[in-house]
N, C-alpha and C positions, 0 to 999 in steps of 0.2 A: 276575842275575849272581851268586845265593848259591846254593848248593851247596843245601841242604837243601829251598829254594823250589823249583829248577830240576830236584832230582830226583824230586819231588812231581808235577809239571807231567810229568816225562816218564812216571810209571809209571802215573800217572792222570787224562792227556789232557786237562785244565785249566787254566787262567791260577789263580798264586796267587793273585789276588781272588776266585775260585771254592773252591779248597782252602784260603785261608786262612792255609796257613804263608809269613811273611813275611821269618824269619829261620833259623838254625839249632837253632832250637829247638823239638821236637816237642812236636803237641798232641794233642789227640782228635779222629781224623776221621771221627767220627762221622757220618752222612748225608752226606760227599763221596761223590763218583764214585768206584767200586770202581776198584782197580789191575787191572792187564788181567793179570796174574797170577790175584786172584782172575776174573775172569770166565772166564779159560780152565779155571782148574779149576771150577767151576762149570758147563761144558759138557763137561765129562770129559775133560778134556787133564789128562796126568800134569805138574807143574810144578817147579821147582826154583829154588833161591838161595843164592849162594854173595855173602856180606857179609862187608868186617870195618870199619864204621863202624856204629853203634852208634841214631845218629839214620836212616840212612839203612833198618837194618833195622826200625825201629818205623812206618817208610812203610806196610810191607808187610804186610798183615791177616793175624791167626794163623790162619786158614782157609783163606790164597790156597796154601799151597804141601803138596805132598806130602815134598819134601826141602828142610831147612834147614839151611846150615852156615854158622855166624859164628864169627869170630873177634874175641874184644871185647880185644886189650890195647893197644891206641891206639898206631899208626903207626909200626909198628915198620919198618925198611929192607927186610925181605923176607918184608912180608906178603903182597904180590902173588903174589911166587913160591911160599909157602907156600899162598893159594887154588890159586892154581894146580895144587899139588900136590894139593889135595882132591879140585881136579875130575877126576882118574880116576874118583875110585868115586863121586861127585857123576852126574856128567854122563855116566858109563860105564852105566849102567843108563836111557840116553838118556829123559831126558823132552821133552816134547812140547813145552814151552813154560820156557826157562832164563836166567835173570838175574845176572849175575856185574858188581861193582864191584872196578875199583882204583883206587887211593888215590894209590900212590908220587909221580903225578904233579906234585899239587896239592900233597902237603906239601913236594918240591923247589921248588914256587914261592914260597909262603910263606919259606921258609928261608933261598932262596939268589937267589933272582929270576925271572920268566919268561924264560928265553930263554939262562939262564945256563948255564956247562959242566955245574954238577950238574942242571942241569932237564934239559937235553939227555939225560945219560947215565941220568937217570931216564926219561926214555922208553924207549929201550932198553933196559932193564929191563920197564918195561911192555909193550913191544911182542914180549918173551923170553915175559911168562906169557901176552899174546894168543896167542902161538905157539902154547903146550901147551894153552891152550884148544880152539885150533883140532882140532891133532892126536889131541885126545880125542873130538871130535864129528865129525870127517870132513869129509869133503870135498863130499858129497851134503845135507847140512844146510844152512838158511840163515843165516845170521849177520848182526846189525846190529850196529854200532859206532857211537858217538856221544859227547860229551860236555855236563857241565852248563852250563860258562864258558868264556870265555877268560882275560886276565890281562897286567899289564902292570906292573911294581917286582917289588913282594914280596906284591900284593893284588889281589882282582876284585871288589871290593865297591862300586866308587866310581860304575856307572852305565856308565862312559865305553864307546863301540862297540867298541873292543878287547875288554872282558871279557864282551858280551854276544855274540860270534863262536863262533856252533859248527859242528860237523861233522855227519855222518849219512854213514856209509857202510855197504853193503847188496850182500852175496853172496847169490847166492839163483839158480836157475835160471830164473825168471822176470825177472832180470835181464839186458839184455845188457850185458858188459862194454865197456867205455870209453863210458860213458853217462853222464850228470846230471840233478837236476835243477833248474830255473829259481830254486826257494828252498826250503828244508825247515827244519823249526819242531822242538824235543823236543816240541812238541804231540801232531805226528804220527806219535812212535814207538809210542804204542800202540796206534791203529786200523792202523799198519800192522802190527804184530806179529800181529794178530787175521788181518791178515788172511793173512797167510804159514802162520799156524797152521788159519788153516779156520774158524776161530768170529765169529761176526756180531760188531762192536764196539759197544761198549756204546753207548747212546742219547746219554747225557751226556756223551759225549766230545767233544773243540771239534774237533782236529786232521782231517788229512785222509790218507786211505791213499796211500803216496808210488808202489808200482810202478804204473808206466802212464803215469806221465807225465812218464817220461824222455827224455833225446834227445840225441846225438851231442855229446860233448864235443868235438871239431873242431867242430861249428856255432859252439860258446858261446864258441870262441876266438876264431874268424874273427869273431865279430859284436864281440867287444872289440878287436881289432885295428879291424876297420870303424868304428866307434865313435870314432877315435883321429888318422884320415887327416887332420884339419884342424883338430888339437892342435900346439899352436907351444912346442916348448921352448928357442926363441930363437934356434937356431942360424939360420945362412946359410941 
């Protein structure tokens, strides 16, 4: 549930006992599993990253990317929308394989609380520069969405199942829309990335490729309704 471990884990398809970062503070990752960054460029996929945390871009191997833009002046309210704004000429010169981090989120939680008016209105902010992300890669591109944590006060450090809840969500044409699946890990965002992108996924990697073993979100409802028939919440 820390930021630095969980985004280790998702770029380089490893539990932190494997990569070894256990806090936010970056080491030498030296002989870990390659980030699927580097791997796809290393099989000649053009790649790109558009960063503005500072530990998160030292993840990323100075040889995995063809395009690199960071923004280092620490958490400023519209840095999102300021990446955002890069990724015209970022992401306009379409590479094959693209990583984009924002931030906004996480520091409205810190600040003000999860679930608070400003966390709120920070998503929509966040979900303003997903926008422009989008409408600079099209609508024919695949796109994964996911995050590190969840969160609960004003922290996600403490273990509890709220902060370890994440998401994974996956536009793709090999997706059919209103679909899910059964569970998905940040493990699995980089063998699936590989495999959207067309290159084999690295050997070392733990996770599992997610499309393919999707299936009808009405099944997954109906079965938690099913699930429910002979739950007593005391009424008559």
């Amino acid at each position: 549930s820390i930021t630095l471990p969980a985004h280790a884990s998702m770029l380089r398809g490893v539990a932190p006992a494997v990569h070894g970062i256990l806090d936010n503070t970056p080491i030498d990752l030296a002989g870990v599993p390659p980030s699927f960054l580097r791997v796809a460029r290393a099989t000649g996929r053009y790649t790109a990253a558009l960063l503005n945390w500072g530990p998160i871009d030292a993840l990323v191997e100075r040889d995995a990317l063809d395009q690199r833009w960071f923004l280092d002046r620490g958490y400023g309210a519209d840095d999102d929308l300021e990446l955002a704004r890069a990724a015209e000429a970022v992401l306009g010169s379409a590479p094959d394989v693209a990583f984009a981090y924002l931030v906004a989120p996480d520091n409205a939680g810190h600040a003000h609380g999860w679930g608070s008016a400003e966390y709120l209105d920070s998503l929509r902010r966040a979900d303003a520069a997903l926008g422009r992300l989008l409408d600079v890669v099209g609508s024919d591109v695949a796109v994964l969405v996911t995050t590190d944590h969840g969160g609960h006060g004003h922290d996600h450090q403490a273990g509890r199942p709220i902060d370890r809840v994440t998401f994974v969500v996956l536009r793709s044409r090999r997706i059919e829309a209103g679909t899910c699946w059964p569970a998905a890990s940040i493990l699995d965002v980089a063998p699936t990335v590989a495999h959207l992108a067309g290159f084999a996924p690295d050997e070392t990697w733990h996770g599992v490729v997610l499309p393919g073993g999707e299936r009808p979100i009405a099944d997954h409802l109906l079965e938690l309704v099913d699930g429910l028939v002979e739950h007593d919440y005391g009424e008559d």
